[in-house]
Every structure is written in C-alpha cells, then in structure tokens.
MARRODO-648414 format. One record per residue: residue number from 1; residue in one letter; y, z, x of N, C-alpha, C, O in turn. Coordinates in steps of 0.001 Angstrom, whole numbers, always signed. Atoms other than C-alpha are relative to their C-alpha. Last residue first. Layout:
  nr rest    n.c2    n.c3    n.c1   ca.c2   ca.c3   ca.c1    c.c2    c.c3    c.c1    o.c2    o.c3    o.c1
 NUM    A       Y       Z       X       Y       Z       X       Y       Z       X       Y       Z       X
...
END
This chain:
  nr rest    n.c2    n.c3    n.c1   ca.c2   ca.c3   ca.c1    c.c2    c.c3    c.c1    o.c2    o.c3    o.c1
 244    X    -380    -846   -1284  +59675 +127630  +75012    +771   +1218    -671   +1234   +2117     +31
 243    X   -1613    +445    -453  +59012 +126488  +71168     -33    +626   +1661    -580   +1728   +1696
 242    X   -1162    -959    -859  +55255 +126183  +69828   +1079    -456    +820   +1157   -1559   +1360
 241    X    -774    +171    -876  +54119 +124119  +66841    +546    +953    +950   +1541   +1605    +633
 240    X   -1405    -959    -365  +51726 +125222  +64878    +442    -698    +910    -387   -1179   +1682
 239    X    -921    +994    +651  +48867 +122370  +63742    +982   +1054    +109   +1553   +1039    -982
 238    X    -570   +1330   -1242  +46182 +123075  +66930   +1409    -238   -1318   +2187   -1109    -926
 237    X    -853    -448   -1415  +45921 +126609  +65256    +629    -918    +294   +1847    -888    +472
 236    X     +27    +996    -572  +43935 +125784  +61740   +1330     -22   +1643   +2344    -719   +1687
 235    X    -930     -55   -1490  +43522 +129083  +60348     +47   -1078    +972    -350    -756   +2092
 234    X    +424    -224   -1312  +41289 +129094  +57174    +855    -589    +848   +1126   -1773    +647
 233    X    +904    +835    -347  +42913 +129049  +53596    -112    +309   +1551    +768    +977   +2093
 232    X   +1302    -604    +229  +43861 +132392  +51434    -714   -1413    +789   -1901   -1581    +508
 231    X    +475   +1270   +1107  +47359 +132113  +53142   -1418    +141    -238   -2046    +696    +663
 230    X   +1102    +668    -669  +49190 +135363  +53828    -333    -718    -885    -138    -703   -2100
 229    X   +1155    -504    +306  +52408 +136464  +52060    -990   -1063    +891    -682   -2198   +1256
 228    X   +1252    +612    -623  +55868 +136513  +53924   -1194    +148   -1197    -979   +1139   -1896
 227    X   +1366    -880    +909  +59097 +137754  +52955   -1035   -1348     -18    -888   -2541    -286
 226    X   +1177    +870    +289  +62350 +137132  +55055    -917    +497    -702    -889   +1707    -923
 225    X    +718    -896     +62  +66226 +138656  +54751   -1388    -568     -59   -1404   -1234   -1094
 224    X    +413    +221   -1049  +69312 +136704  +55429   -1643    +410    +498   -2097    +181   +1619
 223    X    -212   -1520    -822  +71136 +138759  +53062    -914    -662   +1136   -1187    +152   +2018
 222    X    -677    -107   -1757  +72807 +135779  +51764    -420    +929    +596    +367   +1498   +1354
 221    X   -1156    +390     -85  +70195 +134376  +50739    +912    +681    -807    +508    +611   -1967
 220    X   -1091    -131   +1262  +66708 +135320  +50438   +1504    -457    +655   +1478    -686   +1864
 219    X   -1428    -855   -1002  +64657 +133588  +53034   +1025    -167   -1216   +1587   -1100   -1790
 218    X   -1149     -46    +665  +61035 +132868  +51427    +642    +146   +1236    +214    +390   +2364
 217    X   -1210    -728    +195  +57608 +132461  +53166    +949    -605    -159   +1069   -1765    +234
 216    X   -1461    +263   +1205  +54183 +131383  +52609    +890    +831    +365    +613   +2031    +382
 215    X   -1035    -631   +1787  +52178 +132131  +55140    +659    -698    -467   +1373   -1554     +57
 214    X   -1086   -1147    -358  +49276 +131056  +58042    +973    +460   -1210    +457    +832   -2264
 213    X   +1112    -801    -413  +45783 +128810  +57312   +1166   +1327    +660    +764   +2301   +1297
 212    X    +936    +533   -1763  +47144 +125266  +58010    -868   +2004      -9   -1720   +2415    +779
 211    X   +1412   +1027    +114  +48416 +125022  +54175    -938    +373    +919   -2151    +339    +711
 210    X   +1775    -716   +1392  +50184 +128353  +54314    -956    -977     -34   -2163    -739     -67
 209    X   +1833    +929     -70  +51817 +126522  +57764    -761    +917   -1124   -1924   +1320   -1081
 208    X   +1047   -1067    -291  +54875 +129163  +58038   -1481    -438     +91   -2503    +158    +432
 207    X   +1181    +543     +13  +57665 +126503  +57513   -1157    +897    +680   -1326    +693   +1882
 206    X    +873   -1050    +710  +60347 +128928  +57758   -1215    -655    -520   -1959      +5   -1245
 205    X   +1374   +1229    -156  +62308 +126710  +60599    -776   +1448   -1252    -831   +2619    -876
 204    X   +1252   -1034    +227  +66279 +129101  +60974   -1294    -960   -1301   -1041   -1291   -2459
 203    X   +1643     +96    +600  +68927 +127762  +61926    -742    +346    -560    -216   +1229   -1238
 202    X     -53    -552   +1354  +72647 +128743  +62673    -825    -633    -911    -563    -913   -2081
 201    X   -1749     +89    +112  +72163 +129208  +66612    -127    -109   -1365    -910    +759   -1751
 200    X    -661    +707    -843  +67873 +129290  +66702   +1370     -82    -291   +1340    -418   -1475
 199    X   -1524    +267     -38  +65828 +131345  +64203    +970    -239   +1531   +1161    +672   +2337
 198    X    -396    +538   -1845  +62380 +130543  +64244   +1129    -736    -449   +1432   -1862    -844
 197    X   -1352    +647    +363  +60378 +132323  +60853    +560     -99   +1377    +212    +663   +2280
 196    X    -479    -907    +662  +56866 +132724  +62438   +1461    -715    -309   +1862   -1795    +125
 195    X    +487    -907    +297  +54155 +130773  +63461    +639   +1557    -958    +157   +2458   -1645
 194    X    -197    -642   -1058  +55526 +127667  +63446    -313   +1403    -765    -111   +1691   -1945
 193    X    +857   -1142    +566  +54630 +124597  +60881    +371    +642   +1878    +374     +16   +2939
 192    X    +729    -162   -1123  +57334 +121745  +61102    -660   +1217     +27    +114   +2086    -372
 191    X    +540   +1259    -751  +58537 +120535  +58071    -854     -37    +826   -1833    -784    +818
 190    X   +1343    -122    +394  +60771 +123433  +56968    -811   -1059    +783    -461   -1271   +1944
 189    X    +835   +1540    -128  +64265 +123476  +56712   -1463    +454    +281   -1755   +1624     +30
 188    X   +1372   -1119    +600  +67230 +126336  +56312    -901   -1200     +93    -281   -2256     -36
 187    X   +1279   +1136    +554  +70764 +124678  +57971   -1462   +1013    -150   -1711   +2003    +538
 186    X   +1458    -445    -223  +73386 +127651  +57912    -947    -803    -458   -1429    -716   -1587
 185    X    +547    -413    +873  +76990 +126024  +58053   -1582    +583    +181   -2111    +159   +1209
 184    X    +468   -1311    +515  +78739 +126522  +61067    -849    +309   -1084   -1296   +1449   -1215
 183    X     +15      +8   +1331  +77535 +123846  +63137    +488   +1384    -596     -86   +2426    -279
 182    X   -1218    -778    -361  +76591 +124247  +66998    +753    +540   -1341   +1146   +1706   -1369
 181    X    -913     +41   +1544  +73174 +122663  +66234   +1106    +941   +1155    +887   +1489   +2235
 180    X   -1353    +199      +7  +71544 +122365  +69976    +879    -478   -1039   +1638   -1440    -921
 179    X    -214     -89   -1531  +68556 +123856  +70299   +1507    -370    +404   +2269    +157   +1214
 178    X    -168   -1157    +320  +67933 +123129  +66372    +697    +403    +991   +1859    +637    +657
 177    X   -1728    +523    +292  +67541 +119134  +67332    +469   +1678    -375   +1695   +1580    -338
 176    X    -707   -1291    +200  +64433 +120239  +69278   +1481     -57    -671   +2508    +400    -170
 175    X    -705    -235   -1128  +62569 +116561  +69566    +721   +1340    -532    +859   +1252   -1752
 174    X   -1707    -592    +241  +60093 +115821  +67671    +389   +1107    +510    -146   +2198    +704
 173    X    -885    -926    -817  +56771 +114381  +68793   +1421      +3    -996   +1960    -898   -1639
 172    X   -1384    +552    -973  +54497 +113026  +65956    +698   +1167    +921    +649   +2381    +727
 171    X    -933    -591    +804  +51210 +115318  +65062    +816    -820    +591    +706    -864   +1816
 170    X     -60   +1517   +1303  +47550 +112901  +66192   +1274    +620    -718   +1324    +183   -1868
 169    X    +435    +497   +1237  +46489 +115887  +68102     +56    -297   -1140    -401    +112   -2207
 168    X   +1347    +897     -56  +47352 +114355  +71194   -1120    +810   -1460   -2170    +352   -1911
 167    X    +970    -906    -630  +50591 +114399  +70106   -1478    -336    +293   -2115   -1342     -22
 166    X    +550   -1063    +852  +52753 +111370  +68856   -1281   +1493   +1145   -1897   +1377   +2204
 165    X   +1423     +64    -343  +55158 +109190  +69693    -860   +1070    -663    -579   +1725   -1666
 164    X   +1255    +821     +43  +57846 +107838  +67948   -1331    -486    +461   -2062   -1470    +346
 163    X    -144    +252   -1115  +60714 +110293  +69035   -1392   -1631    -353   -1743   -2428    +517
 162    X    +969    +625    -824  +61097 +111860  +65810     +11    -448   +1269    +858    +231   +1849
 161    X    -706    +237   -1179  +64149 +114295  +64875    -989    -557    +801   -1095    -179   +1968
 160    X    -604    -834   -1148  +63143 +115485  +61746    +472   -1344    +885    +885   -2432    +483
 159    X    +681    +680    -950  +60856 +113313  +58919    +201    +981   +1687    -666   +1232   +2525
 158    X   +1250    +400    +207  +62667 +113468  +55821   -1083    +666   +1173   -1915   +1433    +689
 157    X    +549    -755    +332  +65721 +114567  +57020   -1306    +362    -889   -1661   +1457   -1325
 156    X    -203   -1227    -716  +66193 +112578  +59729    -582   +1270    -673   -1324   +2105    -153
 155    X    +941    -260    -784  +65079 +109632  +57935    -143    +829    +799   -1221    +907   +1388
 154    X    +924    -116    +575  +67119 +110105  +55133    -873    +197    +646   -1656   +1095    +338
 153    X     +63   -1287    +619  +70142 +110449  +57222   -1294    +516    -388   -1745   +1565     +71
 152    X    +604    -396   -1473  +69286 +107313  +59237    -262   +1260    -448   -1292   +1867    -152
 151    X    +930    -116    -378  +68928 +105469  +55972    -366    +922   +1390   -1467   +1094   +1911
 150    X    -179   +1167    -570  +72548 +106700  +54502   -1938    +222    +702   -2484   +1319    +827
 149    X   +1243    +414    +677  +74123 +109822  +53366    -623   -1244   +1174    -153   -1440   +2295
 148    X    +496   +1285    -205  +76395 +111949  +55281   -1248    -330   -1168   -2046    +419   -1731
 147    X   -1507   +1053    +971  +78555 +115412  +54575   -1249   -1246    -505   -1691   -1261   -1654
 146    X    -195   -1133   +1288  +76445 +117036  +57387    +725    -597    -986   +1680   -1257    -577
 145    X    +209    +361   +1864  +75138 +114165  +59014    +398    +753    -516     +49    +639   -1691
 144    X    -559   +1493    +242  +76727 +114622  +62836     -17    -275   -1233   +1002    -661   -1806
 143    X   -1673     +21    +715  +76022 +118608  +62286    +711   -1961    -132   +1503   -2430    -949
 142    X    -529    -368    -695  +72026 +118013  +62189   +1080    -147    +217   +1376   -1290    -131
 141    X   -1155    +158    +632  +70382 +118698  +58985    +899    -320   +1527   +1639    +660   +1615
 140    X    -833     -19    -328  +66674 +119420  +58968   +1083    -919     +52    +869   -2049    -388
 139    X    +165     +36   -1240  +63200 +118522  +58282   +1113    +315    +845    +916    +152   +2049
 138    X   +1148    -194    -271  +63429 +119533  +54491    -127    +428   +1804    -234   +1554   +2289
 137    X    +674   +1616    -484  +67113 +120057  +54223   -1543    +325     -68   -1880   +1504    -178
 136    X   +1475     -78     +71  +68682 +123349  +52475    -518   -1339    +461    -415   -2175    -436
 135    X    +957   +1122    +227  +72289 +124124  +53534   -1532    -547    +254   -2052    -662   +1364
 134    X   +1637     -88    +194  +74316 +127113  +53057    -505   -1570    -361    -347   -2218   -1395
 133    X    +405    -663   -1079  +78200 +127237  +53830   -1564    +302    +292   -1977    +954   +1251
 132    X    +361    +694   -1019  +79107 +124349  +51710    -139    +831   +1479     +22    +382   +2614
 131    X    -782   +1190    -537  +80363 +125838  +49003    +141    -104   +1333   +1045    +358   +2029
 130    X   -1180    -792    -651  +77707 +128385  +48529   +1148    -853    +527   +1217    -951   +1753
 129    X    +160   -1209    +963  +75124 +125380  +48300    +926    +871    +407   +1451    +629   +1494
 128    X    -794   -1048     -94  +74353 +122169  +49365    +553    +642    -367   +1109    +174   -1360
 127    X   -1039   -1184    +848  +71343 +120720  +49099    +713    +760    +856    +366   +1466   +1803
 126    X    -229   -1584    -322  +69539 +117982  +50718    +852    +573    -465   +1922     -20    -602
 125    X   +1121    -171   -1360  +68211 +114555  +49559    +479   +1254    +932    -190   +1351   +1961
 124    X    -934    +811   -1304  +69556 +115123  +46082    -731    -335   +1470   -1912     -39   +1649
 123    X    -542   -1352   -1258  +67437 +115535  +43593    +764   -1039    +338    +999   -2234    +155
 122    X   -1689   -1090    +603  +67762 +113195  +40067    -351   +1373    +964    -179   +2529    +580
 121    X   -1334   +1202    +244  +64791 +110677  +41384   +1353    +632    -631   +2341     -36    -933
 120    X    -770    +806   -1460  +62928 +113160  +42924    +746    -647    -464   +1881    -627     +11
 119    X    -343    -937    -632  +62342 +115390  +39369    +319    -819   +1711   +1331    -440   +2300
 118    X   -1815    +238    +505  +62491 +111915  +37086    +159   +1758    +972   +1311   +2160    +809
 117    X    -512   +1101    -565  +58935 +111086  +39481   +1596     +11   -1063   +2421    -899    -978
 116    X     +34    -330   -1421  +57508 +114453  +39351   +1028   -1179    +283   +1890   -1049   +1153
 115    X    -246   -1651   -1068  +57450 +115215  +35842    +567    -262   +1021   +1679    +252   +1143
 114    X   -1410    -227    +960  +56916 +111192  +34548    +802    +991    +587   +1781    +748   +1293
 113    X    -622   +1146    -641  +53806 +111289  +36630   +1166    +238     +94   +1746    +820   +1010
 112    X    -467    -590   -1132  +52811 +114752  +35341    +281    -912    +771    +534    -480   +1895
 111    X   -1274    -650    +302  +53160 +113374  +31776    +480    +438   +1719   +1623    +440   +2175
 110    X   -1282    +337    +957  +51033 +110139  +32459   +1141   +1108     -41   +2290    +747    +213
 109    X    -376    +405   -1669  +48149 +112257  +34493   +1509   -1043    -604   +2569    -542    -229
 108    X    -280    -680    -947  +47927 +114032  +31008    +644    -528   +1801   +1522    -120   +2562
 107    X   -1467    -875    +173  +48137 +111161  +29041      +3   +1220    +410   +1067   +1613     -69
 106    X    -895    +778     -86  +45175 +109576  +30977   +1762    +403    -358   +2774    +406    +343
 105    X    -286    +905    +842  +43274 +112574  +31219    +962    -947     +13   +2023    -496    +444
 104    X     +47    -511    +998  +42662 +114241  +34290    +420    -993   -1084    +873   -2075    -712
 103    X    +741    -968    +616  +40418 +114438  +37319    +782    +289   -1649    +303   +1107   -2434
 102    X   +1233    +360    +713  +42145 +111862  +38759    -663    +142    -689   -1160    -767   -1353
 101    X    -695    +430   +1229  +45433 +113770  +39509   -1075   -1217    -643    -802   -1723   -1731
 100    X    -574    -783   +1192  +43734 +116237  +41505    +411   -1030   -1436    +203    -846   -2636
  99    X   +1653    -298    +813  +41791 +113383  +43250    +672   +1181    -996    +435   +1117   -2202
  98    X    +702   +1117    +854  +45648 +111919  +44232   -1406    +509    -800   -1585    +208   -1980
  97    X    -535      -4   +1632  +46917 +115184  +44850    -853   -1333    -571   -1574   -1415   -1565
  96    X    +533   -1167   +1016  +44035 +115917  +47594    +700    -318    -898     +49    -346   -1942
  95    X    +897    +318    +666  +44865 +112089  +48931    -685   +1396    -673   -1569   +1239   -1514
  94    X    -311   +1049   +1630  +47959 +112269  +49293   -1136    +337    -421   -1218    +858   -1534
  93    X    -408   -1044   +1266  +46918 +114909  +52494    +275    -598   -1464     -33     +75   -2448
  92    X   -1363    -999    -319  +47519 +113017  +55650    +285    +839   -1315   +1342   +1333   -1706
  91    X    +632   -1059   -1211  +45607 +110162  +53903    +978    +919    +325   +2072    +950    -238
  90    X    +168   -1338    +570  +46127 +107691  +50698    -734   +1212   +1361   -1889   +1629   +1449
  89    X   +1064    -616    -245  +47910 +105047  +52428      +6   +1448    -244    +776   +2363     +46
  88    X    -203    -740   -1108  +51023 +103542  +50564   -1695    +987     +68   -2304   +1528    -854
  87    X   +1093     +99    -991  +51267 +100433  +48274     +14    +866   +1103    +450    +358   +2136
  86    X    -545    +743    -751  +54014 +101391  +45706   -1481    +216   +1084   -2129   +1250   +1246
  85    X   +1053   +1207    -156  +52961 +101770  +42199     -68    -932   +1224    -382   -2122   +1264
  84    X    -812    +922    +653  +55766 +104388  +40895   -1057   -1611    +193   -1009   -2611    -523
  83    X    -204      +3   +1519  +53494 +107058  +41721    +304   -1019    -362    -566   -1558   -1045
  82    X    +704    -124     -71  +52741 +106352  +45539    -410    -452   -2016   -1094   -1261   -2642
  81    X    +321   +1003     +11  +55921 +106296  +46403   -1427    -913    -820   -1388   -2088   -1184
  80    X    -501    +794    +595  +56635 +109128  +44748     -94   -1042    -397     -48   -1533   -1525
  79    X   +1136    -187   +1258  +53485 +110806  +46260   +1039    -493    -290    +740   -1505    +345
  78    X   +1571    +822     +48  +54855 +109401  +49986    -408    +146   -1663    -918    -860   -2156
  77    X    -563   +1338      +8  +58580 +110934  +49006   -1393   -1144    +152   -1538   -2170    -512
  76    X    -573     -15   +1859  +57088 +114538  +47821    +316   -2119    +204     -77   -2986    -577
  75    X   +1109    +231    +703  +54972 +114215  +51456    +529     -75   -1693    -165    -501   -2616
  74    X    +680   +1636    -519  +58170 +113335  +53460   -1200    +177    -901   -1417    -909   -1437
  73    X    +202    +103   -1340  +60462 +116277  +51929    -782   -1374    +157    -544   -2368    -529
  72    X   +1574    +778    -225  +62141 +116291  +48394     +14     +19   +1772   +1010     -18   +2494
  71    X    -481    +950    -447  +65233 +118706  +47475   -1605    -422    +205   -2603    +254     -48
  70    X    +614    +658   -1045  +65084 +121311  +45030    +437   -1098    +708   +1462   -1656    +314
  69    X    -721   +1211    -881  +67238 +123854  +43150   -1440    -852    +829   -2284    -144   +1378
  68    X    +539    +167   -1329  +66100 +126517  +40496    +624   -1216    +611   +1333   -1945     -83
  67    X    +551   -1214    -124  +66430 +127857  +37135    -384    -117   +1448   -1148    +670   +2008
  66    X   -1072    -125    -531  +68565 +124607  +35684    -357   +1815    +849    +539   +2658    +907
  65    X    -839   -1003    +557  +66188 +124541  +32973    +800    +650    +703   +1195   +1755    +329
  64    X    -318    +956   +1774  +64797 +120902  +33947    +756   +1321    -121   +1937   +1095    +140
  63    X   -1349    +804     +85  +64840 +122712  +37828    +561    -535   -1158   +1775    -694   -1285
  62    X   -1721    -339    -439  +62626 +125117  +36578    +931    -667    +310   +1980    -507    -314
  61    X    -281    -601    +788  +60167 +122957  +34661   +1093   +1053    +304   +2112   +1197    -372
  60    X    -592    +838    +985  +59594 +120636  +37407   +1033    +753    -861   +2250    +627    -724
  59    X   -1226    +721    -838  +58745 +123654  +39986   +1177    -914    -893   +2383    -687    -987
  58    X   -1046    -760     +89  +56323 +124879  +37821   +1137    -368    +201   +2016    -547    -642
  57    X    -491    -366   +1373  +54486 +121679  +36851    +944    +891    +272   +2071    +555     -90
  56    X    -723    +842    +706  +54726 +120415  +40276    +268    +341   -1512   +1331     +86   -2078
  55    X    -859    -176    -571  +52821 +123660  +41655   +1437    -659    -602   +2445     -28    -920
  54    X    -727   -1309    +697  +50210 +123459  +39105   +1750     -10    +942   +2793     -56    +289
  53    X    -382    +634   +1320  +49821 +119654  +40389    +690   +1082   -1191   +1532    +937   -2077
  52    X   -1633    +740    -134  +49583 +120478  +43713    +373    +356   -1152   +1229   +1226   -1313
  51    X    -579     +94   +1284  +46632 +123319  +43465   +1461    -839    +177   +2537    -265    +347
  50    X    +375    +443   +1005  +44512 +122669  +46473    +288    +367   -1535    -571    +297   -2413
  49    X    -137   -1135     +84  +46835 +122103  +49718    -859    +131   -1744    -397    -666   -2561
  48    X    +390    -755    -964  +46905 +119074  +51277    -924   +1564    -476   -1914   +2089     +35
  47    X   +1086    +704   -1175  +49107 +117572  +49468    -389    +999    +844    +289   +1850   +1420
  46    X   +1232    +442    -311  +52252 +118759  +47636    -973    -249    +921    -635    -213   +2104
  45    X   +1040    -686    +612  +55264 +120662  +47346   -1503    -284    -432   -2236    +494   -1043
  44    X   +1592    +399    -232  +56658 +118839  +50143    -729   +1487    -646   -1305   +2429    -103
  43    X    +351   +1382    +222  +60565 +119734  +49545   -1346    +572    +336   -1563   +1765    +548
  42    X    -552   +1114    -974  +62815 +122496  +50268    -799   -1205    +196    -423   -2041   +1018
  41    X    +742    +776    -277  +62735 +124633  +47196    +115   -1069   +1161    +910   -1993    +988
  40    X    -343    +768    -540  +65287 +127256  +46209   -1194    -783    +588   -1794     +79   +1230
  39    X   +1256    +817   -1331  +64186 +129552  +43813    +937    -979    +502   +1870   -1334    -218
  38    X    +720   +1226     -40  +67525 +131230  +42104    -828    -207    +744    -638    +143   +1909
  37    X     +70    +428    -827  +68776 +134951  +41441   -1027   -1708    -433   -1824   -1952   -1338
  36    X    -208    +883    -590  +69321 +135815  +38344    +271    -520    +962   +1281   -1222    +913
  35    X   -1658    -381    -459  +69112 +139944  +38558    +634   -1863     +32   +1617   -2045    +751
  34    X   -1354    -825    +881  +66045 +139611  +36232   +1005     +78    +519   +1911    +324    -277
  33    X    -566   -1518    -114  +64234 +136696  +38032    +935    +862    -790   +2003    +458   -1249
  32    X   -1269    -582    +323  +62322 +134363  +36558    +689    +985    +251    +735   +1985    -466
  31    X    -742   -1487    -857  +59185 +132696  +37548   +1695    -248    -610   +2382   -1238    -861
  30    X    -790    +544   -1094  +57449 +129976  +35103    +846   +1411    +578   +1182   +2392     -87
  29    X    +719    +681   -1245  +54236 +129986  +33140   +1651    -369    +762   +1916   -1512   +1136
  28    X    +154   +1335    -133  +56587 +130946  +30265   -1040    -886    +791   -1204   -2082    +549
  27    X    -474    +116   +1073  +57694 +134290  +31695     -22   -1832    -445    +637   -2706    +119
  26    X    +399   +1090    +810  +56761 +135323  +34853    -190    +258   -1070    -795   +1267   -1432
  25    X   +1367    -701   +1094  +58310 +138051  +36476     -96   -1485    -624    +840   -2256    -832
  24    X    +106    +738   +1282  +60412 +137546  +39723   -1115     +92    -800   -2243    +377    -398
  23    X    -214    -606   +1057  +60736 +140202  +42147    +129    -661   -1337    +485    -123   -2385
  22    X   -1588    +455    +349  +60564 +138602  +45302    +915    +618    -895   +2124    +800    -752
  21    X    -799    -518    -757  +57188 +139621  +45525    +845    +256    +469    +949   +1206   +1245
  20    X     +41   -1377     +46  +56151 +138661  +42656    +510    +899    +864   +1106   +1932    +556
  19    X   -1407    +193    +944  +57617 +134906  +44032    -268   +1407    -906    +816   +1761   -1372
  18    X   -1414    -154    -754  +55581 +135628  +46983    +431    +111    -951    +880   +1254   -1023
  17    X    -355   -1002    -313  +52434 +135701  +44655   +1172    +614    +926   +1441   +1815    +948
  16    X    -229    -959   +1199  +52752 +132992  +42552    +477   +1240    +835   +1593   +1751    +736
  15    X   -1878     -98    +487  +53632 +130795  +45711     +61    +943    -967   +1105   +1589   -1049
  14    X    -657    -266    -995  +50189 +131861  +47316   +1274    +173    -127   +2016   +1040    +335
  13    X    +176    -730    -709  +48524 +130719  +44509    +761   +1082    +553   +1121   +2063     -97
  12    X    -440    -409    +866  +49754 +127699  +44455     +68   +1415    -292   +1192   +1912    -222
  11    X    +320   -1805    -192  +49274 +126651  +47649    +784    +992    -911   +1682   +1786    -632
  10    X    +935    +167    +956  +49673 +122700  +46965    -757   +1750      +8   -1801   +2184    -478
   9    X   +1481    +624    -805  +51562 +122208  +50291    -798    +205   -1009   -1897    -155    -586
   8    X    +957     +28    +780  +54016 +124762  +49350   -1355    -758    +176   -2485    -290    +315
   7    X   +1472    +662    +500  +56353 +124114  +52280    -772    +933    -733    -964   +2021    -192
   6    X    +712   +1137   -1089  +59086 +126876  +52688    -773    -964    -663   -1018    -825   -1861
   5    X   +1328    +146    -447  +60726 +128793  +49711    -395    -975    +916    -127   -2138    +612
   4    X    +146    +975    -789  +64600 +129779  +49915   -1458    -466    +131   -1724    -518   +1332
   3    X    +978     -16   -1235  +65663 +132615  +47921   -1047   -1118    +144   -1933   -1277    -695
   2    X    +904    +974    -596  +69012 +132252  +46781   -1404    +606    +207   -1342   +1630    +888
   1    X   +1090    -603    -772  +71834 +134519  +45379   -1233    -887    -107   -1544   -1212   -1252
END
C-alpha cells in the first residue's frame, strides 16, 4: 500500500500536513504509518519552495530505513549536479536551495550534501512497484520505455515529452504523451503543474503546483483515492497548465 506524493518544491510544511492526513504520525522527525503503508516520492523535492533542505532531511532518512521509495525529477538532478561541483545555472529555483544551504555551517551543509547526493545516486530513475503494475516517473513513462533505460529514457522522464520550444511565459512546450498511453500499467508523474489531479487512460498528473500557490497531493494506492492540502504560498496562475 502506497501513497504517492507530487512535487514538494521545498513545501515543507505542506508535506507535514498531508502526510497527517494520510494518517501517518511522526516519530523521529519522520512520518510513519501504523498500518505500514509507504510514502512514495516522485522526484523534485526541491527549489523554489522555502523549506528544501527540511524536506531532504526527511525524505533521506526514510528511504535509508527502507520507509519509503523515491525517484529524482529535473530539479533533484540540477541540485545533484550542482552538488558534486558541476557548472550549472543557479535559476529556475536552485537558487532558493542554494541560499538555504548557505546559511549553514560548513559540516552541516557537508552532511546534507552527502544526504542528497548517496539518495540520487542509489534511486532508480523510475519505480516500479506491485510487480510491475504501478509505475512512479517524475515527467512520465510512455509504454515504448517501460522496461527501458538509456539517455532518451532519462530525458523523457526527467523533463516529459519536450518539443524544444517554449511558452510565452518562458514554460517549455510538451506535448500530451498521456493522450495516447494505451499501457496497462498505471504511470503516476508529476512535473507539470495542473489544477487538479488529470486522469487520462492509465494516468493520472498530481502535480498540484503547492509551489505556484495550489496543493499538495497524494494518490494512495491501490484504492486509487486522492488527498489534497492547500498551499500557504500566493497563486501564481500563468504556471498551470491547461488540457482541452
């Protein structure tokens, strides 16, 4: 038994309180449910958003005790990059973890390095789960890759189904790969901020934009079931995506 969290985005917060809502009790500074059920995580628990770094501690610390699942999205893979000493522009959000992680002592910003960077480097780049009838991607999964590794993979699910242009305000285009999954397994993903959970053939987008000023939400598994909390930041519109 699963339940599935969207983008975090540094909306800490926000995650405490879904995950009460869920029914998990904290214990440790870390959520636990009594019927063991698992968090499921779908990547970009950072940036943007102004508690990363609490976020990364939790998160870390469950997967180390086998209390949870994650996979990395495009902003976990930028702060990787980022970590290890690789030349990548601090904008599009890096740059709130980066001043977070300024602000603290040398062996402090040292452990939560360490944290974050042996937690991507021992995920997978999407999870699969329920033998192989549940699958967690960031940007999605579409049936050609299911199984697959490989740079196109990565960049698919990193990233979605780009096109290499971009909106006019300044969001890349991507293309509806949901629209036409046929697939049986149930791809779960995130990435793209829409107003509400947006279930399509055996889909379903729960990226809720808490950063942009809309919710945090779960999708327990298997009952299929959603849970929302509002975001305590202001309502940024132009960054939802709408579907025909």
């Amino acid at each position: 038994m699963f339940d599935i969290i969207g983008d975090i985005h540094g909306c800490y917060d926000e995650f405490v309180s879904l995950t009460h809502q869920l029914g998990y009790e904290w214990n440790n500074e870390t959520p636990i449910h009594p019927e063991n059920r698992k968090l499921v995580f779908l990547g970009d628990l950072t940036d943007r958003g102004p508690q990363s770094l609490n976020v990364i501690e939790v998160v870390t610390k469950l997967v180390e005790n086998q209390n949870a699942y994650y996979c990395p999205g495009n902003h976990c893979n930028k702060l990787y990059r980022y970590m290890i000493g690789r030349n990548v522009q601090q904008k599009h959000g890096l740059e709130t973890t980066v001043e977070e992680l300024s602000q603290l002592s040398s062996a402090r910003r040292e452990d939560i390095i360490d944290k974050f960077t042996t937690l991507y480097e021992e995920s997978p780049l999407y999870l699969t789960l329920d033998n192989g009838s549940l699958i967690v991607a960031h940007a999605g999964l579409p049936e050609k890759y299911i199984g697959q590794s490989g740079k196109k993979v990565k960049t698919f699910v990193l990233y979605g189904d780009v096109t290499g242009e971009t909106h006019a305000n300044g969001m890349p285009v991507r293309r509806d790969w949901a629209a036409t999954y046929k697939a049986s397994p149930l791809i779960v993903y995130g990435h793209t901020p829409v107003e509400e959970p947006r279930w399509i053939n055996r889909t379903v987008n729960i990226d809720t934009g808490c950063v942009f000023g809309g919710k945090l939400t779960a999708l327990q598994y298997p009952e299929l079931t959603t849970f929302s909390v509002p975001s305590s930041l202001p309502l940024v519109k132009e960054k939802f995506r709408a579907f025909p």
